[in-house]
C-alpha positions in Angstrom: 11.1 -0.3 5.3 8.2 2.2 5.4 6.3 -0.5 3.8 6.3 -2.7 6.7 5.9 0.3 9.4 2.4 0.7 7.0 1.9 -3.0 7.1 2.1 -2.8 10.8 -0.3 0.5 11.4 -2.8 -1.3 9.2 -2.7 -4.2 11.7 -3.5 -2.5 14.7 -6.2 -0.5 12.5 -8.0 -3.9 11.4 -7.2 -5.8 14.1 -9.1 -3.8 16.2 -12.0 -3.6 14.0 -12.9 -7.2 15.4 -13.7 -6.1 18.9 -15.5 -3.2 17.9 -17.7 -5.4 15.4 -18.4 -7.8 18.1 -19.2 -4.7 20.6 -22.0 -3.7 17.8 -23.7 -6.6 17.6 -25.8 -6.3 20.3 -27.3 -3.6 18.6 -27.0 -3.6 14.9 -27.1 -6.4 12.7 -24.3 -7.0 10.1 -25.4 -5.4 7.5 -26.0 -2.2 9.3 -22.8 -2.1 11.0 -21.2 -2.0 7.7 -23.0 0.6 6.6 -22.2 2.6 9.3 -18.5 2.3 9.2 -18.5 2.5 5.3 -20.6 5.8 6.0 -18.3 7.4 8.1 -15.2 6.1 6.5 -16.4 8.2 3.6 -16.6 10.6 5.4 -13.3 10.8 6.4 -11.9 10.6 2.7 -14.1 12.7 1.4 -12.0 15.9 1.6 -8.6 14.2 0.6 -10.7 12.9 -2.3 -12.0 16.8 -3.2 -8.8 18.1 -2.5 -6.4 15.6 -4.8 -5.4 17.5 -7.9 -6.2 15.8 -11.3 -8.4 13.3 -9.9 -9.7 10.7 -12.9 -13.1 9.8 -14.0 -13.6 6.1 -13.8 -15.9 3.9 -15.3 -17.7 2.2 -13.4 -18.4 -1.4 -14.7 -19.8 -4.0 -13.1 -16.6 -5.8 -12.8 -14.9 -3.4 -11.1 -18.2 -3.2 -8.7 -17.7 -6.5 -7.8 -13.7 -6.3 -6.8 -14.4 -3.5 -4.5 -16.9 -5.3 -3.0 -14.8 -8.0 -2.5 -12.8 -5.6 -0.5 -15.4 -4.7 2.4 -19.0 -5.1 1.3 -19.3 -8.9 1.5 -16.3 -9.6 3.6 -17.2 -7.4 6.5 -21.5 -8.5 6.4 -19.4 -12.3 6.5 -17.1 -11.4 9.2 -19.7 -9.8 11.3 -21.9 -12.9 11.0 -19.0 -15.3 11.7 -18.6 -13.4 15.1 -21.7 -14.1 16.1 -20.5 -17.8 16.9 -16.7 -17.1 17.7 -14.2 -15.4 19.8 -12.4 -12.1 18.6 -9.0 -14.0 19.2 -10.4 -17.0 17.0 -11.5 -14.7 14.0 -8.2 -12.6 14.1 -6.5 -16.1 13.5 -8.8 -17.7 11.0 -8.2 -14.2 9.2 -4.8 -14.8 8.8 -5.4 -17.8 6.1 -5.5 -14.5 3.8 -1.6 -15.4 2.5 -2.3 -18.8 1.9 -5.3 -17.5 -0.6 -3.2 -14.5 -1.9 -0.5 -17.2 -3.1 -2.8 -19.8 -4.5 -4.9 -16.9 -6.8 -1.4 -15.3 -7.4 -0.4 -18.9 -9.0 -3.9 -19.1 -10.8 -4.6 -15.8 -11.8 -1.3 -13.8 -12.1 0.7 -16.7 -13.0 3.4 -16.0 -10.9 6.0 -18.9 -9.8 6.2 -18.6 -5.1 9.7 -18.1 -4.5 11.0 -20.6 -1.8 11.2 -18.1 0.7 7.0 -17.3 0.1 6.3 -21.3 0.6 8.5 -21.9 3.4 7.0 -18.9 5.1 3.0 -19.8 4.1 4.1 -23.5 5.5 5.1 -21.8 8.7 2.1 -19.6 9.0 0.0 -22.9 8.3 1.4 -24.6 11.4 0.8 -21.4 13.2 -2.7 -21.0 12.3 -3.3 -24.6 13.2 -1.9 -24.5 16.2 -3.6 -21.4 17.3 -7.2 -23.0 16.0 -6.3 -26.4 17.6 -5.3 -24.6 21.4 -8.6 -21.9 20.6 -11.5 -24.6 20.1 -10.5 -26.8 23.1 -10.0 -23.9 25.5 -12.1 -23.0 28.2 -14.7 -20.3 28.2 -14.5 -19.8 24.6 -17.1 -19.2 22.1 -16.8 -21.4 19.0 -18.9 -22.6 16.3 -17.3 -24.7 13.7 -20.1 -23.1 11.1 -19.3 -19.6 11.9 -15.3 -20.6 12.0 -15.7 -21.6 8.7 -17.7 -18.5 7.6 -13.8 -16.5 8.1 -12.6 -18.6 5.4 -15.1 -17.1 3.0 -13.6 -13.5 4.5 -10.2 -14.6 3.6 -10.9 -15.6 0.0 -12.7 -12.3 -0.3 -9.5 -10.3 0.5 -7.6 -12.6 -1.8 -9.3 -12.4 -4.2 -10.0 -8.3 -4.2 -5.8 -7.7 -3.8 -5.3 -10.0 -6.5 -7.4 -8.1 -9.0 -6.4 -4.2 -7.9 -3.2 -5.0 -8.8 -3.8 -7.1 -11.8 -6.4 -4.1 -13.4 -6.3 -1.4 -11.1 -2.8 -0.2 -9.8 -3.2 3.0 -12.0 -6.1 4.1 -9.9 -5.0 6.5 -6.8 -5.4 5.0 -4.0 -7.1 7.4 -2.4 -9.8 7.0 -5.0 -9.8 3.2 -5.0 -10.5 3.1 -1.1 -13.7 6.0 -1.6 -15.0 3.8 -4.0 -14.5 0.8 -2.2 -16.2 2.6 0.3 -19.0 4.0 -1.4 -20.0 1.0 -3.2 -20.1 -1.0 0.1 -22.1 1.5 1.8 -24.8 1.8 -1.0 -25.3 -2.1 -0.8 -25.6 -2.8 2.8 -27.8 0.8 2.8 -30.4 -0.7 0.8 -30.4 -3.6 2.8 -30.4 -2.0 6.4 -33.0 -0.2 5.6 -35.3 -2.8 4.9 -33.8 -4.9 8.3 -33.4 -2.1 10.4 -35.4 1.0 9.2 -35.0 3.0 12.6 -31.3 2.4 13.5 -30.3 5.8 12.9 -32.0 5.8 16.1 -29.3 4.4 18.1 -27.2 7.5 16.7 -27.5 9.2 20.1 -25.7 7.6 22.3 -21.6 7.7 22.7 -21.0 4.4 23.3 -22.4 3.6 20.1 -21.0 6.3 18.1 -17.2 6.5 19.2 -16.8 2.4 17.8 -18.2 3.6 14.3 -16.0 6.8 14.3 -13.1 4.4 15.0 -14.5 1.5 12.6 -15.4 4.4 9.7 -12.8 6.8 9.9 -9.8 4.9 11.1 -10.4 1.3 10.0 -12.0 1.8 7.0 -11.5 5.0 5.6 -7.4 5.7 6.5 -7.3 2.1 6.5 -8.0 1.0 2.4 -5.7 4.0 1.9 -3.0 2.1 3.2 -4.3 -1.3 2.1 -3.9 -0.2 -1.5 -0.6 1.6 -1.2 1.2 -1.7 0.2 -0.8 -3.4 -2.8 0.9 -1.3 -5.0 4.1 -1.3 -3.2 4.7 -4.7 -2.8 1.6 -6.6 -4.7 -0.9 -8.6 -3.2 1.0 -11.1 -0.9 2.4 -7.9 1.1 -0.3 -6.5 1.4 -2.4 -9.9 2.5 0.7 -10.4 5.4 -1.8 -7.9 7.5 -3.7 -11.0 8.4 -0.9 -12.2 10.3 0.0 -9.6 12.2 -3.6 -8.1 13.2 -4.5 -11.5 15.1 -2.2 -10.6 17.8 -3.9 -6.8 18.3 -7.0 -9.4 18.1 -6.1 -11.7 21.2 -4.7 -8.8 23.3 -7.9 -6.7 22.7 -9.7 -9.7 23.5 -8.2 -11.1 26.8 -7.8 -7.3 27.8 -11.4 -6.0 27.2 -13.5 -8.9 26.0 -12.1 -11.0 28.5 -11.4 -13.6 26.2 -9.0 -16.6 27.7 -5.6 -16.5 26.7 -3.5 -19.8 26.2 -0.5 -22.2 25.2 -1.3 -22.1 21.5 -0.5 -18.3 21.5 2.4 -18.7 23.1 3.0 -21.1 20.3 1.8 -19.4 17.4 3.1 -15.6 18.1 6.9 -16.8 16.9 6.0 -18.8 14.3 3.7 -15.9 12.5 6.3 -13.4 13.5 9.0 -15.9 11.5 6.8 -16.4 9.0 6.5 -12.6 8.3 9.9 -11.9 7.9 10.8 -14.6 5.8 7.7 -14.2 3.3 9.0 -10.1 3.1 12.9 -10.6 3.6 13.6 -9.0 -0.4 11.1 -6.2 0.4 12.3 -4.9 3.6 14.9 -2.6 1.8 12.4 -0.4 -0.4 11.5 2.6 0.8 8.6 4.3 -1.0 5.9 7.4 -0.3 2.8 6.6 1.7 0.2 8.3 -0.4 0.8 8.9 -4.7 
């Protein structure tokens, strides 16, 4: 059961991370807001990663360099391009394609067989996502490019693909350790590439409306956030841990209709049950275990 009271802090935590990506657009550009939340989301771990007793030298290979990124260094540049042509509500939803991804590369690359509960739920989920795109793209004040619609897909693969691996190779690693690196990898790639698009944006340091959304995008979304991204991973494999993305759309649409102003309408009345429904019946075996937060 603490699994899904994780699955459901995690939610909130990324859910919001929409909104405040879209608030930092109109100063940063995508690969510069990345590197600031990567930045201070290592700063955040940093002590629990010098205080953790018999912590483990890894080897860095390139493989393992390109899972992590897979986990926030080209997801998060994609998603903040993608929300340059579409509502937060819309991106929330198009995020929560994540399980359908998680299930196919489970099939491919784990070679595991769905259970009938997993399909019938991802079917449900399907209708619910369509439903919700359908209702979003006809509505009435909302912003919505099919190109950067699209561009979400590409996010969702991404954090297929990146749960699939950790726990196919990587499951041994704390996860502490695994969310730094994740981190710290992401942070040293879009660094190199902010600096060369935006040399002065350390500039923009100095004001509190621009610093409070990166201390909540680094330190809470990122950096506590991959904590428990990994844990469920570990807890409940990679289709757990993927059911995020169909719980952080609704933080999405409330943040959005509350704050962004974004219009709310029929297909979320719609959708809201069905990904709920699907949730439960994707999870029902795992609801029982009851497992530490942190190894």
């Amino acid at each position: 059961m603490k699994s899904i009271i994780y699955l459901f802090i995690l939610s909130f935590l990324w859910g919001s991370a929409f909104m405040w990506t879209k608030e930092l657009l109109d100063v940063f550009k995508p690969p510069t807001i990345v590197f600031f939340r990567c930045l201070f989301g290592l700063v955040a771990l940093l002590p629990f990663v010098l205080l953790k007793k018999n912590r483990m030298h890894l080897k860095v290979r390139p493989f393992f360099v390109f899972v992590l990124a897979l986990g926030a260094a080209i997801p998060w540049n994609i998603m903040a391009f993608s929300l340059q042509g579409i509502d937060t509500s819309l991106s929330g939803i198009l995020n929560a394609t994540t399980p359908l991804f998680a299930l196919l590369f489970s099939i491919i690359i784990l070679k595991t067989k769905p259970s009938w509960n997993q399909t019938t739920s991802l079917l449900i989920g399907f209708v619910a996502v369509s439903v919700l795109i359908l209702f979003s793209s006809q509505s009435t004040g909302v912003q919505f490019s099919i190109f950067h619609a699209f561009l979400m897909f590409a996010v969702t693969m991404a954090y297929a693909l990146n749960s699939i691996w950790i726990k196919k190779y990587y499951t041994s690693i704390p996860t502490i350790l695994l969310g730094f690196w994740t981190l710290l990898i992401s942070a040293i790639i879009n660094g190199i590439i902010s600096v060369f698009m935006e040399p002065y944006a350390f500039k923009h340091l100095v004001a509190w409306e621009i610093i409070i959304p990166l201390l909540i995008l680094g330190c809470l979304c990122a950096g506590l956030g991959y904590v428990i991204f990994y844990q469920i991973i570990s807890i409940g494999g990679p289709i757990l841990a993927s059911m995020v993305t169909f719980i952080s759309p609704f933080v999405t649409i409330v943040l959005g209709i509350f704050f962004l102003q974004e219009p709310f309408h029929l297909g979320i009345v719609i959708g809201m049950p069905l990904m709920i429904l699907s949730l439960l019946l994707m999870n029902i075996h795992i609801f029982k275990r009851d497992v530490p937060l942190i190894k």
